[in-house]
N, C-alpha and C positions, 0 to 999 in steps of 0.2 A: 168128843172130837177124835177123829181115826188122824193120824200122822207116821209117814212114811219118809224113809230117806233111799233116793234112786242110788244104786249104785254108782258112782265116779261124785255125782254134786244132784243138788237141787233135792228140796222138801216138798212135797206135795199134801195137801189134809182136805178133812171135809167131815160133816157130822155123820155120812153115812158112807159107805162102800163105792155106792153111786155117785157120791158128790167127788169122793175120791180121781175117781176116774172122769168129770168132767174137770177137773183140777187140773189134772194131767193133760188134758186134751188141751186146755186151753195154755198152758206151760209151751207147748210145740209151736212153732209158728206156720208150720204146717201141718195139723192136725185139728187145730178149734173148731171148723165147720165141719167136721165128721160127727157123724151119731155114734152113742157110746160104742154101739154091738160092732159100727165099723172100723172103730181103735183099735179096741182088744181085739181084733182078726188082725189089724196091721202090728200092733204090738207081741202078739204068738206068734205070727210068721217070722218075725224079725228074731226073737228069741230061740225059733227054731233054726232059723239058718246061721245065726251065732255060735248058740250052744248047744244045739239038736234038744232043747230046753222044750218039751210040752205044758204049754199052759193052754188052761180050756176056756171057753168063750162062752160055750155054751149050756152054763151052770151058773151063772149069775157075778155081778160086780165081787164077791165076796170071796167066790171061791177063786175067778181072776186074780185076785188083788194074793189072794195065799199062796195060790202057784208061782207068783211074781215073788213071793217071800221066800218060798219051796227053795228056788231056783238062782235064789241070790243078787236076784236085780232092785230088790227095794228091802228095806229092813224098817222095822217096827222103832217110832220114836215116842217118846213120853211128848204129848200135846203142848202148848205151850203155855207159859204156868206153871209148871208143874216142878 
């Protein structure tokens, strides 16, 4: 189980990268009926005009989710359980 903590609140998980990220999507109330690849473009836009933050989209839920880590908007949690 992958487990993440956004920056300011909120825990997002899922057993892959992918699920991660529909985690997230479904967490927004204006995001759940996006397709993953059209989150992470809203979610890198948003972190670029933030914090001129590059995350890449176009390298898989995995490498998103590290850039996301990179860049200080989610941090790595111990799953729960644990």
């Amino acid at each position: 189980m992958l487990r993440f903590k956004w920056q300011g609140d909120g825990t997002i998980e899922g057993e892959t990268p992918e699920a991660v990220i529909r985690a997230a999507k479904k967490s927004s109330p204006f995001t759940g009926e996006m397709t993953d690849e059209a989150y992470m473009v809203s979610v890198a836009t948003r972190a670029k005009t933030i914090r001129g933050a590059a995350i890449r989209t176009d390298a898989g839920a995995a490498a998103f989710l590290a850039d996301l880590e990179r860049e200080g908007f989610i941090v790595a949690a111990e799953p729960k359980g644990c």
